[in-house]
mmCIF file as gemmi writes it, N, C-alpha and C atoms, coordinates in Angstrom:
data_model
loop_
_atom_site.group_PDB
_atom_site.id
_atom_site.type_symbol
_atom_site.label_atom_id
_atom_site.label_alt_id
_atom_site.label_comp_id
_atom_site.label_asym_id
_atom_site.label_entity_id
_atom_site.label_seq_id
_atom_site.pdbx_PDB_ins_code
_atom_site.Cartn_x
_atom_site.Cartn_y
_atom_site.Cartn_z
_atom_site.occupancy
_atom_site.B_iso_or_equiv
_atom_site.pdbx_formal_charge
_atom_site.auth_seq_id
_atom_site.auth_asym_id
_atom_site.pdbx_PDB_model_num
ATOM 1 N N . UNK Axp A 1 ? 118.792 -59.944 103.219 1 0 ? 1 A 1
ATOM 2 C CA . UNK Axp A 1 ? 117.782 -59.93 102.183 1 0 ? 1 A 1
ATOM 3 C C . UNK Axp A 1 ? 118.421 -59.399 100.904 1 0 ? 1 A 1
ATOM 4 N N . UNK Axp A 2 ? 118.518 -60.078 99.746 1 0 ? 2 A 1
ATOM 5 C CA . UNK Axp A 2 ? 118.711 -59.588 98.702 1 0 ? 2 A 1
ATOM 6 C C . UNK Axp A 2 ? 117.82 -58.717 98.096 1 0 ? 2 A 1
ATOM 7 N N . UNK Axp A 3 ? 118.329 -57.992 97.132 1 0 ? 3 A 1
ATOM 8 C CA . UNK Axp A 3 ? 117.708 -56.95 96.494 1 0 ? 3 A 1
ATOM 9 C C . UNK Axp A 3 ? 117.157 -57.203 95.117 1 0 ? 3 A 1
ATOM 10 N N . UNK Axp A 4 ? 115.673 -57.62 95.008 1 0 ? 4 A 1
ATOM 11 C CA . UNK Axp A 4 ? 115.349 -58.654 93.933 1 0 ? 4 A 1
ATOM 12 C C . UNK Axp A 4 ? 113.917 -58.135 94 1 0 ? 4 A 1
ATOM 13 N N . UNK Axp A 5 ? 112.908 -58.118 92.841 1 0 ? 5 A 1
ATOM 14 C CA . UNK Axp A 5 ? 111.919 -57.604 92.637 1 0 ? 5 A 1
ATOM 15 C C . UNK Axp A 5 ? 110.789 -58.171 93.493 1 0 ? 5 A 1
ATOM 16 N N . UNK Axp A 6 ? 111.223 -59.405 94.531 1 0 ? 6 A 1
ATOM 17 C CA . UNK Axp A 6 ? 110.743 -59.778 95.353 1 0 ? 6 A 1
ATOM 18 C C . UNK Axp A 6 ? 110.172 -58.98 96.739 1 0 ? 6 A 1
ATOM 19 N N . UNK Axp A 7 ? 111.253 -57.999 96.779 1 0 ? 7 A 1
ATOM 20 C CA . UNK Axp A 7 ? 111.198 -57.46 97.995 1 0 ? 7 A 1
ATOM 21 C C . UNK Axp A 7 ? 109.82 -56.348 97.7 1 0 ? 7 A 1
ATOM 22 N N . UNK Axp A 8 ? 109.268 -55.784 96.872 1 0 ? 8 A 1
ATOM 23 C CA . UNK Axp A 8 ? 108.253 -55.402 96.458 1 0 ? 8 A 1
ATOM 24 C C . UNK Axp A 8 ? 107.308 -56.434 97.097 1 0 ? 8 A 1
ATOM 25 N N . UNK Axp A 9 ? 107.137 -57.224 97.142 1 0 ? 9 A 1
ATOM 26 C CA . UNK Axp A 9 ? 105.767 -58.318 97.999 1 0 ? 9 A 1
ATOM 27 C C . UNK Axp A 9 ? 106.655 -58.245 99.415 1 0 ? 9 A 1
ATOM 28 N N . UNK Axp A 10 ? 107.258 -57.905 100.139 1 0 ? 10 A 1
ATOM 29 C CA . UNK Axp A 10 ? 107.439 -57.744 101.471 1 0 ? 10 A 1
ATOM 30 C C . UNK Axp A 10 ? 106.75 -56.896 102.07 1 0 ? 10 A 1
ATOM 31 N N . UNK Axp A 11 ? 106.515 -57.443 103.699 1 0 ? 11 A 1
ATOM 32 C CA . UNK Axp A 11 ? 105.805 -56.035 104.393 1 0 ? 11 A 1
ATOM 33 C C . UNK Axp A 11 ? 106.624 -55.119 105.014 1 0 ? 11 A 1
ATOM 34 N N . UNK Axp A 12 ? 105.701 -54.009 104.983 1 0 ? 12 A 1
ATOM 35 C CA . UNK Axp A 12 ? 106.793 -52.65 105.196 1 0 ? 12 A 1
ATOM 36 C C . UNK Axp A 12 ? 106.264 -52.186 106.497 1 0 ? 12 A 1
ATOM 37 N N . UNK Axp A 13 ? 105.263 -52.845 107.175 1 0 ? 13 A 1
ATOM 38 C CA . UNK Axp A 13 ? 105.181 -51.947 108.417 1 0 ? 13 A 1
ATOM 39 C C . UNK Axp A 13 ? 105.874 -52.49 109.282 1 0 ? 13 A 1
ATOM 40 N N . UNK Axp A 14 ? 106.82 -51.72 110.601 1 0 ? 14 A 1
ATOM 41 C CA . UNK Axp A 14 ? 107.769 -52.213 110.959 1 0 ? 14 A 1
ATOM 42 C C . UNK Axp A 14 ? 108.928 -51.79 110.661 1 0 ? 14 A 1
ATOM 43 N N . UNK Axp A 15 ? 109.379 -50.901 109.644 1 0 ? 15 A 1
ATOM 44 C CA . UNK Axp A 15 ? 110.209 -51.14 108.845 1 0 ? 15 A 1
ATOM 45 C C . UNK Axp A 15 ? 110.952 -49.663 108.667 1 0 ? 15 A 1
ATOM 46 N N . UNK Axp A 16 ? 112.208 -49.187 109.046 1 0 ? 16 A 1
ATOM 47 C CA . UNK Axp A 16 ? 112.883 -48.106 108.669 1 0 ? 16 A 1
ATOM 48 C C . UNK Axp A 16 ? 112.638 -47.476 107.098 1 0 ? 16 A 1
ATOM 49 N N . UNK Axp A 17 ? 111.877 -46.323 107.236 1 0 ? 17 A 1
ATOM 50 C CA . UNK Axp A 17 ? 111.849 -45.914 106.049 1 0 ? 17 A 1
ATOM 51 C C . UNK Axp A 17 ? 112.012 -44.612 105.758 1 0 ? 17 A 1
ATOM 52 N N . UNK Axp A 18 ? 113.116 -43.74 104.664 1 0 ? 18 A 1
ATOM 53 C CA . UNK Axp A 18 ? 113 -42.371 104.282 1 0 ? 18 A 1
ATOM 54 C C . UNK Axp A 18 ? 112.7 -42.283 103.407 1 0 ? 18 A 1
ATOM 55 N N . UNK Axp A 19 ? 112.189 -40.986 103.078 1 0 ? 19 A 1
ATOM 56 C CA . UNK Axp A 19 ? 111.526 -40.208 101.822 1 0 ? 19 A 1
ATOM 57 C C . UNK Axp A 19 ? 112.643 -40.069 101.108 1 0 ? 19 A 1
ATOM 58 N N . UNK Axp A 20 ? 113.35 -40.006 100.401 1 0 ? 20 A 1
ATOM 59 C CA . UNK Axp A 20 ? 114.308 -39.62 99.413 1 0 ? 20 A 1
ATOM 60 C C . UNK Axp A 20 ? 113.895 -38.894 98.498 1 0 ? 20 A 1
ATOM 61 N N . UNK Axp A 21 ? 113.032 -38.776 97.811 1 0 ? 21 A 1
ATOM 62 C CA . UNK Axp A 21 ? 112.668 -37.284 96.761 1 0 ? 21 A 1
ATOM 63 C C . UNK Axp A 21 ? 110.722 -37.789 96.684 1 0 ? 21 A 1
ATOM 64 N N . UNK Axp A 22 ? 110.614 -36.27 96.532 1 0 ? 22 A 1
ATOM 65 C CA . UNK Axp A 22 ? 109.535 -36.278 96.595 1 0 ? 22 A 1
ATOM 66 C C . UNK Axp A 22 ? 108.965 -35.049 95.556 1 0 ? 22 A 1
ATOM 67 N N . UNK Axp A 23 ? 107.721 -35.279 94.844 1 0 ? 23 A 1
ATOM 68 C CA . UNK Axp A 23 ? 107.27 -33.938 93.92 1 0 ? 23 A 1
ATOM 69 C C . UNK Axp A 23 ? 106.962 -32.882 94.904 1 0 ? 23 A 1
ATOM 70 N N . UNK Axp A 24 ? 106.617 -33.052 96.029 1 0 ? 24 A 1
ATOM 71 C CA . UNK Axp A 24 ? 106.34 -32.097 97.219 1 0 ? 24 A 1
ATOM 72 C C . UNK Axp A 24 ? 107.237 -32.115 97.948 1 0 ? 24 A 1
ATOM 73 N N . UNK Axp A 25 ? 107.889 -30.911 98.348 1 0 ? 25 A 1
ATOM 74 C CA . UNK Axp A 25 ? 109.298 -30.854 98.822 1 0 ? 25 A 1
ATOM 75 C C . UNK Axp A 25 ? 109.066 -31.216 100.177 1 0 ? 25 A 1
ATOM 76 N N . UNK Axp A 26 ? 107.772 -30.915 101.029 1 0 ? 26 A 1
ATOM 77 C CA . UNK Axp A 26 ? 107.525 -30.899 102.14 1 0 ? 26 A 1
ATOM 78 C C . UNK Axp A 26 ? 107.89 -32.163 102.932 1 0 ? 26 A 1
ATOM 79 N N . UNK Axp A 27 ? 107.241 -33.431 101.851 1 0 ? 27 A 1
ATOM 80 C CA . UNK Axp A 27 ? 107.566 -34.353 102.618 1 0 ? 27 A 1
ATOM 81 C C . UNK Axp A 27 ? 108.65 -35.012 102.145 1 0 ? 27 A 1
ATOM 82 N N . UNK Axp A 28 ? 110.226 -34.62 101.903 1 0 ? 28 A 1
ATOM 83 C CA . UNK Axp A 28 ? 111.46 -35.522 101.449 1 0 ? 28 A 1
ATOM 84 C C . UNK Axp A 28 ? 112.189 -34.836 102.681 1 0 ? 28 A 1
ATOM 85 N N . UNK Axp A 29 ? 112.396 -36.067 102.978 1 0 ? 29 A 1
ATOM 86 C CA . UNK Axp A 29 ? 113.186 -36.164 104.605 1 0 ? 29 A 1
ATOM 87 C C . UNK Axp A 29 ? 112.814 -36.5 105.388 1 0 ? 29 A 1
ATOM 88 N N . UNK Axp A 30 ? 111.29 -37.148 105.112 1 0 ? 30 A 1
ATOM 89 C CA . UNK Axp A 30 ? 110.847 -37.587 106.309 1 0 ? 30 A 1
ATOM 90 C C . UNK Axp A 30 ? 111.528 -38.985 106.506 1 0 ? 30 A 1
ATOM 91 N N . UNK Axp A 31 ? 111.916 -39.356 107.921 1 0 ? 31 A 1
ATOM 92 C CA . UNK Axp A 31 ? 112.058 -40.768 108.388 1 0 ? 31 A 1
ATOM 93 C C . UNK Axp A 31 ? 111.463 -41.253 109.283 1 0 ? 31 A 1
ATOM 94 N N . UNK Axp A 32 ? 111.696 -42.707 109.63 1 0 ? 32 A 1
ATOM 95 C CA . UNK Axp A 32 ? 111.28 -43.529 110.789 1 0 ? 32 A 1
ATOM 96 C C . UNK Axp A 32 ? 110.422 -44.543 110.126 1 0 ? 32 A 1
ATOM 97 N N . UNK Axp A 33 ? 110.028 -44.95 111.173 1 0 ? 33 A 1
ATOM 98 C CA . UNK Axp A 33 ? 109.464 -46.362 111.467 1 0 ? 33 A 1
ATOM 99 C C . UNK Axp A 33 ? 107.698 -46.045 110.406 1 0 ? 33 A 1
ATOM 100 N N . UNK Axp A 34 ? 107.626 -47.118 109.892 1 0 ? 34 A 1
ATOM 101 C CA . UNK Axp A 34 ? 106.085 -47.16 108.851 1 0 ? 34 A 1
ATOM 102 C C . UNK Axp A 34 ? 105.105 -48.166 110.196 1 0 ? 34 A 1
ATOM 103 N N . UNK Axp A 35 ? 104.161 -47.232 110.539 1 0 ? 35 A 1
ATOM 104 C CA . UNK Axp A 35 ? 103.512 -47.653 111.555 1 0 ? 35 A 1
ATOM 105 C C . UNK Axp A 35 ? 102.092 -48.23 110.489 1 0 ? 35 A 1
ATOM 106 N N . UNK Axp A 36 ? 101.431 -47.648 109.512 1 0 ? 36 A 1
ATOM 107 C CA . UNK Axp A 36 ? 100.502 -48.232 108.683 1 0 ? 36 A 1
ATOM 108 C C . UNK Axp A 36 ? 100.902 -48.058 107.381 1 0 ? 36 A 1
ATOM 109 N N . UNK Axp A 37 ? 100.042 -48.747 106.455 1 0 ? 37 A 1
ATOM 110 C CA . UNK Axp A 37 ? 100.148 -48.67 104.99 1 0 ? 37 A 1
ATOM 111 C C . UNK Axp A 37 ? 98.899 -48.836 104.599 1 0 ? 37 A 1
ATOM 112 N N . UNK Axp A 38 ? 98.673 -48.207 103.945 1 0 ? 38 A 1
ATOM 113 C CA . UNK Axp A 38 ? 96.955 -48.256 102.843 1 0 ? 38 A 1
ATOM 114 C C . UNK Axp A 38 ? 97.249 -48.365 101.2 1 0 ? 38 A 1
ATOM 115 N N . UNK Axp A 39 ? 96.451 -48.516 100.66 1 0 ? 39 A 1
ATOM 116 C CA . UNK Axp A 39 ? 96.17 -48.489 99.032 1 0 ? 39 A 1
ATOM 117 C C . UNK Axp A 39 ? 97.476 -47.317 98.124 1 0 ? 39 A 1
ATOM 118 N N . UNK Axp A 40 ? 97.211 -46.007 98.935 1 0 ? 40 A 1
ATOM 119 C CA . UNK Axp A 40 ? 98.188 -44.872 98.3 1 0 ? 40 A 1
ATOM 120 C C . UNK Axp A 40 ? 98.935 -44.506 99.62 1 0 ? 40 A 1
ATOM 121 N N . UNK Axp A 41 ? 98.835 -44.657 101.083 1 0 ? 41 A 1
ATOM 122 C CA . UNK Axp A 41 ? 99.809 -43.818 101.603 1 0 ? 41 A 1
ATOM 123 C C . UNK Axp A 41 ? 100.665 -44.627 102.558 1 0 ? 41 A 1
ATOM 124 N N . UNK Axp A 42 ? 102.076 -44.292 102.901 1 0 ? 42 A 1
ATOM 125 C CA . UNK Axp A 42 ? 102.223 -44.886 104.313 1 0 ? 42 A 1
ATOM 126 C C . UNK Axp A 42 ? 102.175 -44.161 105.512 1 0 ? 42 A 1
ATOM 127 N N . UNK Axp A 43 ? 102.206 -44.199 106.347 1 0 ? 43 A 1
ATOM 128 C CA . UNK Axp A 43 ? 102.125 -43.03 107.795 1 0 ? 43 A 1
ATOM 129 C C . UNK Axp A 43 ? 103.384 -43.777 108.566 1 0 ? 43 A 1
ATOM 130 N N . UNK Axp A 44 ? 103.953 -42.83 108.425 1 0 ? 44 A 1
ATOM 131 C CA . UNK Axp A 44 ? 105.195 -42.336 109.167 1 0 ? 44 A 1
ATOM 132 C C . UNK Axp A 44 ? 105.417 -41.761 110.389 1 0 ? 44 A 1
ATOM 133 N N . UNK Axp A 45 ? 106.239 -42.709 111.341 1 0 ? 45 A 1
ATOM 134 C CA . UNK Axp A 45 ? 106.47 -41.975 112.703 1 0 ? 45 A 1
ATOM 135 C C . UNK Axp A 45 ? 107.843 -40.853 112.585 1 0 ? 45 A 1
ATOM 136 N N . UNK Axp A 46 ? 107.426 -39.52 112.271 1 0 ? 46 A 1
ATOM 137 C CA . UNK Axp A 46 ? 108.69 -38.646 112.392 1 0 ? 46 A 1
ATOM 138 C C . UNK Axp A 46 ? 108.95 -38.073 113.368 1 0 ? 46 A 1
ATOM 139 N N . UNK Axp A 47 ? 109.745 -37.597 113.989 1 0 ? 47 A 1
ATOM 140 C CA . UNK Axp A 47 ? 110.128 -37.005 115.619 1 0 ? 47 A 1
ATOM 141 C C . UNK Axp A 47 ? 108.73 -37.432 116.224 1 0 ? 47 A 1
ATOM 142 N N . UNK Axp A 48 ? 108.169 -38.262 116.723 1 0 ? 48 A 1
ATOM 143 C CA . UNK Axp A 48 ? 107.21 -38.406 117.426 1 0 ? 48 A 1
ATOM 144 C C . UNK Axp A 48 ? 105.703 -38.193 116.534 1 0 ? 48 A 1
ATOM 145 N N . UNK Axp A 49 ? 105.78 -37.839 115.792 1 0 ? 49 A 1
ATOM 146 C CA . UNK Axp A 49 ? 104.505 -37.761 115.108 1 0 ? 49 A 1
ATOM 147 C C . UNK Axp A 49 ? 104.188 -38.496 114.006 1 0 ? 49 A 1
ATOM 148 N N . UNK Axp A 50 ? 102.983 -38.271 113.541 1 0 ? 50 A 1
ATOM 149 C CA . UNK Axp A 50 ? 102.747 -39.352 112.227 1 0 ? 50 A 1
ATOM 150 C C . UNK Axp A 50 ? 102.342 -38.12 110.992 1 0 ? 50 A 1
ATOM 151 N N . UNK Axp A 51 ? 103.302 -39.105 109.777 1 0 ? 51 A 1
ATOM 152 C CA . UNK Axp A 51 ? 103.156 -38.291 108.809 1 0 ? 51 A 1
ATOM 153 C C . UNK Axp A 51 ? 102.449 -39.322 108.036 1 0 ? 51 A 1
ATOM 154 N N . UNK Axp A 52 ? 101.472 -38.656 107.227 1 0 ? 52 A 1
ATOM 155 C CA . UNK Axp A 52 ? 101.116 -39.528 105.702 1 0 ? 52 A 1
ATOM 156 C C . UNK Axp A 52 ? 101.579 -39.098 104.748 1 0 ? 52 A 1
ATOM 157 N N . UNK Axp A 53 ? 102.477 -40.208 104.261 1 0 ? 53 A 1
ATOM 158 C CA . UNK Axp A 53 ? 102.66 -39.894 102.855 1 0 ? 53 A 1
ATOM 159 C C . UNK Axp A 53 ? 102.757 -40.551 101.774 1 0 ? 53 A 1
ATOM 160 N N . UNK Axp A 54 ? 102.029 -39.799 100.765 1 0 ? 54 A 1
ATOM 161 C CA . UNK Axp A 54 ? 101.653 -40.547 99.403 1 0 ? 54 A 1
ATOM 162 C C . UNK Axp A 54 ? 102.755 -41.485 98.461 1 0 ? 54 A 1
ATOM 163 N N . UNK Axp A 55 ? 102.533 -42.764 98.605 1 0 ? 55 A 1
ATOM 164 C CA . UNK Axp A 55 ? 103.089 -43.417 97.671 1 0 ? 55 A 1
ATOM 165 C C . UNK Axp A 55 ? 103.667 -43.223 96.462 1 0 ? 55 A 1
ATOM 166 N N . UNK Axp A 56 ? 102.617 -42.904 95.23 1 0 ? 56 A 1
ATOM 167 C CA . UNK Axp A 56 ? 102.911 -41.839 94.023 1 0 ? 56 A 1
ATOM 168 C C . UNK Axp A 56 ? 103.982 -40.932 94.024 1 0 ? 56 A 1
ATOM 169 N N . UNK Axp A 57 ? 103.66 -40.558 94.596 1 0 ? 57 A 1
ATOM 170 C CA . UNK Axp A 57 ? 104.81 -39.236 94.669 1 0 ? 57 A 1
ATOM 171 C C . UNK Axp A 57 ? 105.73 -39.282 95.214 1 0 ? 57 A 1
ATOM 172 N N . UNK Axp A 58 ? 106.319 -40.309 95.548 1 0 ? 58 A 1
ATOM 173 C CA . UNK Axp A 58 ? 107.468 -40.075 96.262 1 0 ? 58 A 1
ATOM 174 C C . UNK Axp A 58 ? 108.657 -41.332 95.897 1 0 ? 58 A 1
ATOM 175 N N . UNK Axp A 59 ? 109.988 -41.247 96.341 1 0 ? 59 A 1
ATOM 176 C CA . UNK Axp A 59 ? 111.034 -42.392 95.945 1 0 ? 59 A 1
ATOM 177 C C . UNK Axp A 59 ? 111.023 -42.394 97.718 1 0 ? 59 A 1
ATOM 178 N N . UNK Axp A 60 ? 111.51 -43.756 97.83 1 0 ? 60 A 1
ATOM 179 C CA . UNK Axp A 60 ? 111.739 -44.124 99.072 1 0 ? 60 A 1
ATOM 180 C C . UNK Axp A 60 ? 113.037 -45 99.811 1 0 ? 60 A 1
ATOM 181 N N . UNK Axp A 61 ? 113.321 -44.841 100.424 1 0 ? 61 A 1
ATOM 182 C CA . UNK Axp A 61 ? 114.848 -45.751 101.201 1 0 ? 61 A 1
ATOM 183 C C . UNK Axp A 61 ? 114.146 -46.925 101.864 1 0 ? 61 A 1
ATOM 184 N N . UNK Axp A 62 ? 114.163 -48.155 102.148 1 0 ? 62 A 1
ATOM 185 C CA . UNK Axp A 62 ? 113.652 -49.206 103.218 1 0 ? 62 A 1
ATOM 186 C C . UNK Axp A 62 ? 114.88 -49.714 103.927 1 0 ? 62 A 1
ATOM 187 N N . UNK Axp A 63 ? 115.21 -49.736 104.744 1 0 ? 63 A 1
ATOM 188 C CA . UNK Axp A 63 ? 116.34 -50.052 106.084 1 0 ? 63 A 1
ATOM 189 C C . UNK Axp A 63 ? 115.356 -51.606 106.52 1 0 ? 63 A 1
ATOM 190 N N . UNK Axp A 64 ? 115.676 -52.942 105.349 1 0 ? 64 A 1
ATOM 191 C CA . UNK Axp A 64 ? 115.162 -54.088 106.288 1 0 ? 64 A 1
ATOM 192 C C . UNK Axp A 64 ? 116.056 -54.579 107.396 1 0 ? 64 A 1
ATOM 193 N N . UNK Axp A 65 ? 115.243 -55.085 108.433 1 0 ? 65 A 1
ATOM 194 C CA . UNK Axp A 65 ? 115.624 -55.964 109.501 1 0 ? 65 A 1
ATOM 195 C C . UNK Axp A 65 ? 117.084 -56.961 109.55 1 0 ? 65 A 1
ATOM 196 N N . UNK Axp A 66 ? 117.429 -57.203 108.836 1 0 ? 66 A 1
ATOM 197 C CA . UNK Axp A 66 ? 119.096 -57.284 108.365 1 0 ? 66 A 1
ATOM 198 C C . UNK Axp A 66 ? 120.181 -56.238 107.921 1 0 ? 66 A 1
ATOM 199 N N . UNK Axp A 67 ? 119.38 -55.035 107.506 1 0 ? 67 A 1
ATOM 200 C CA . UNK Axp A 67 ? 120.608 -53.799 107.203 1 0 ? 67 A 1
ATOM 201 C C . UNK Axp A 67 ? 120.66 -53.763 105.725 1 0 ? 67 A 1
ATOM 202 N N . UNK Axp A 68 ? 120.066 -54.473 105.213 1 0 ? 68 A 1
ATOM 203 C CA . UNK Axp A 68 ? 120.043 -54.108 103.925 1 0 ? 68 A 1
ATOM 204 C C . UNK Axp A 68 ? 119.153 -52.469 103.585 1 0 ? 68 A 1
ATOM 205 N N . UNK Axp A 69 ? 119.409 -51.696 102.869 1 0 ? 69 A 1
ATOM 206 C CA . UNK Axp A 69 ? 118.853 -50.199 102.054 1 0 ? 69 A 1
ATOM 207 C C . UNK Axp A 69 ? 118.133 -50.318 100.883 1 0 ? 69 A 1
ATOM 208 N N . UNK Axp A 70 ? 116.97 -50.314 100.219 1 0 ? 70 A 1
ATOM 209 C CA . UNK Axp A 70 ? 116.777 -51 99.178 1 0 ? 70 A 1
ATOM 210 C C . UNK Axp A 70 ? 115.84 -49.527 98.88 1 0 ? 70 A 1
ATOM 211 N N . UNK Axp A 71 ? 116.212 -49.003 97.317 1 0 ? 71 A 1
ATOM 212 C CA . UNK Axp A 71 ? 115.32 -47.404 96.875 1 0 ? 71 A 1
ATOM 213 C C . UNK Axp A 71 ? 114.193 -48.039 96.139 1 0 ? 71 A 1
ATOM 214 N N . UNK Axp A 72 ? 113.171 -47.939 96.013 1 0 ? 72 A 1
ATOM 215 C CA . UNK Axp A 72 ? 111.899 -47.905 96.167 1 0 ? 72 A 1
ATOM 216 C C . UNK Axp A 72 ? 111.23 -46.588 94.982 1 0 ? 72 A 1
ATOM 217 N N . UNK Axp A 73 ? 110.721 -46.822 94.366 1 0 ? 73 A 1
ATOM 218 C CA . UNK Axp A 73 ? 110.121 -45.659 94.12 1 0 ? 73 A 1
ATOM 219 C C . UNK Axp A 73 ? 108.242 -46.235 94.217 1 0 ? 73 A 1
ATOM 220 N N . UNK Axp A 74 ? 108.022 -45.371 94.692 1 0 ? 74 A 1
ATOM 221 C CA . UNK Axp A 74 ? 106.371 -45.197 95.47 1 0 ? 74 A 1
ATOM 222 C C . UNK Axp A 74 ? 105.442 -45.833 94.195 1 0 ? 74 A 1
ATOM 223 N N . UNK Axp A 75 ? 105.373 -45.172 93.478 1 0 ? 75 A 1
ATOM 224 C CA . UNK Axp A 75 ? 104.189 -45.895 92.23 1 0 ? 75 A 1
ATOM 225 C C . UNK Axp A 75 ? 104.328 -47.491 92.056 1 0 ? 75 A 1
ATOM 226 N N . UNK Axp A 76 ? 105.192 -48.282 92.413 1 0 ? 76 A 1
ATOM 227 C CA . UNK Axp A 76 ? 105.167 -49.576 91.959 1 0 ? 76 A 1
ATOM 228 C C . UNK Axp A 76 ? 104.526 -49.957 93.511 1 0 ? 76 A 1
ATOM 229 N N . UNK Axp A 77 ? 104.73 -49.386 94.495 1 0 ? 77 A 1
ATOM 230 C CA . UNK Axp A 77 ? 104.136 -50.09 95.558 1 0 ? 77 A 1
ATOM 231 C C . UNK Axp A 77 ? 102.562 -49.593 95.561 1 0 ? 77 A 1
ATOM 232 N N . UNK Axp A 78 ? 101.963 -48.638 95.068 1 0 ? 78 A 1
ATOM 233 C CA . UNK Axp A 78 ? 100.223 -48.319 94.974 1 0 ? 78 A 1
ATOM 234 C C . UNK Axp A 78 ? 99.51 -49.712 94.53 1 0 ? 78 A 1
ATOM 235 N N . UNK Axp A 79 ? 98.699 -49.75 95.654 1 0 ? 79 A 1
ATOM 236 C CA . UNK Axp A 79 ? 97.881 -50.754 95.589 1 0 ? 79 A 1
ATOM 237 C C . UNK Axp A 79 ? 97.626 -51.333 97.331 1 0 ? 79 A 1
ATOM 238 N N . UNK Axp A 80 ? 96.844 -51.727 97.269 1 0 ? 80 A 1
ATOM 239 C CA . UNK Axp A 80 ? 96.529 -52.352 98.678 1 0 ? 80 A 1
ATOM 240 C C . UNK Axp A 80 ? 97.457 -53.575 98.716 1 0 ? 80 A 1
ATOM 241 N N . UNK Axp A 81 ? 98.18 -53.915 100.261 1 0 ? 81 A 1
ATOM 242 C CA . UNK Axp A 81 ? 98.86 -54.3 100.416 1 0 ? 81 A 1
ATOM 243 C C . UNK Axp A 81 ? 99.115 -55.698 100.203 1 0 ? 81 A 1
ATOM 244 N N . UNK Axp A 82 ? 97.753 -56.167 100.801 1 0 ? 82 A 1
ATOM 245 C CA . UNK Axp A 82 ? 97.274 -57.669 100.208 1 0 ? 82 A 1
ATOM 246 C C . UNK Axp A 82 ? 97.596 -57.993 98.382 1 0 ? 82 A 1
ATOM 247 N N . UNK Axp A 83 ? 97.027 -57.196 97.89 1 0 ? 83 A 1
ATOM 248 C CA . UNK Axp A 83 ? 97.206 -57.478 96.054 1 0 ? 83 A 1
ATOM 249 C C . UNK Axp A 83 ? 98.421 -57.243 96.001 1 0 ? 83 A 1
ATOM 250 N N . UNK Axp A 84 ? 99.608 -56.217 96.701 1 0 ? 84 A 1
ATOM 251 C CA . UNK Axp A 84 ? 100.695 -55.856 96.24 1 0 ? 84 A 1
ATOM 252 C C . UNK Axp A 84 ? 101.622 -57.626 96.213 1 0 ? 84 A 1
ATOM 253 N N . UNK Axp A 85 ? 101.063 -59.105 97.013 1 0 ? 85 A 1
ATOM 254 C CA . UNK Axp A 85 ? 101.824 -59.954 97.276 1 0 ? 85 A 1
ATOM 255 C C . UNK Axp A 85 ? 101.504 -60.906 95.852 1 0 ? 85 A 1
ATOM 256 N N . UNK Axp A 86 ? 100.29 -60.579 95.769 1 0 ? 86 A 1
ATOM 257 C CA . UNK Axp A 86 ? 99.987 -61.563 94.377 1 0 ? 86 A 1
ATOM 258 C C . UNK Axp A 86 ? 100.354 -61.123 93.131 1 0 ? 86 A 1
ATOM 259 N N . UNK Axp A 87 ? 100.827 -59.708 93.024 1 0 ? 87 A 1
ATOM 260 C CA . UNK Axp A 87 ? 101.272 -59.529 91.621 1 0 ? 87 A 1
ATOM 261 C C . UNK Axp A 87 ? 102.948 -59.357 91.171 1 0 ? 87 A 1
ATOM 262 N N . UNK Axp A 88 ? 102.562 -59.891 90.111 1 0 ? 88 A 1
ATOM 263 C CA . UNK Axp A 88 ? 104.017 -60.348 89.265 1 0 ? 88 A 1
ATOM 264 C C . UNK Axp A 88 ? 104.568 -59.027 88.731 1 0 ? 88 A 1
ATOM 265 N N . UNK Axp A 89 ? 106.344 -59.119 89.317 1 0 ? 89 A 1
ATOM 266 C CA . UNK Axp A 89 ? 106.901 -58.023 88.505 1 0 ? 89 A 1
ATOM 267 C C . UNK Axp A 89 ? 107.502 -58.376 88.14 1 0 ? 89 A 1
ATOM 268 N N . UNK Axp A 90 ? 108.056 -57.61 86.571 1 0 ? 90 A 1
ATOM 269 C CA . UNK Axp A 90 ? 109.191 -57.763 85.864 1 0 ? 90 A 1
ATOM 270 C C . UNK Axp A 90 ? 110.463 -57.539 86.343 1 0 ? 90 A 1
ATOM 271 N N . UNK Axp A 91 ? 111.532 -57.83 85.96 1 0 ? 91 A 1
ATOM 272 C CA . UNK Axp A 91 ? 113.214 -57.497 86.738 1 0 ? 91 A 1
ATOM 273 C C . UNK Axp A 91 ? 113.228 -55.779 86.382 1 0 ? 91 A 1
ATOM 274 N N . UNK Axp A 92 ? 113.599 -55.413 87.235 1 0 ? 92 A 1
ATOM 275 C CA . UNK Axp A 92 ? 113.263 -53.639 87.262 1 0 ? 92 A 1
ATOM 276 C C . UNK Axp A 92 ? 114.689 -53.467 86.905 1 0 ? 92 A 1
ATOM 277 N N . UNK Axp A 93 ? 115.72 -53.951 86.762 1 0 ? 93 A 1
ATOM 278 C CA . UNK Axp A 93 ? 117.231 -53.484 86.452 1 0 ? 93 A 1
ATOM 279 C C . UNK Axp A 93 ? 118.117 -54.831 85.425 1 0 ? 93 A 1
């Protein structure tokens, strides 16, 4: 998978994901697998448990299904997941 403003309309549940910085220190470091996604949060399987955490606030790592790493920062993905496929983004780099 290339790394193209496309990957923003991909789905993320399923999907290797870490916290990489966060305004709340609490949750940067969390990893694992994105078991749901809503409007603002994803829930995270960490050592066995589920974390929620807020979109907004946070930068993120995605580990897709080919090995690609792609950083993320949380505010461009807010929105319910369905609308996140129909809207148009600009080239972010």
């Amino acid at each position: 998978m290339k790394a193209t403003p496309e990957v923003i309309r991909c789905e993320f549940i399923g999907t290797e994901a870490k916290v990489s910085k966060s305004r709340n220190p609490g949750y940067a470091g969390i990893s694992g697998k994105i078991i749901d996604e809503t409007r603002n949060t994803f829930t995270i399987t960490h050592q066995g448990k589920r974390k929620i955490v807020p979109k907004d606030s946070a930068i993120f790592h995605f580990k897709f299904f080919d090995g690609t790493i792609v950083e993320i920062d949380g505010k461009i993905l807010v929105g319910r997941p369905e609308d996140r496929i129909k809207r148009r983004i600009k080239r972010l780099w």
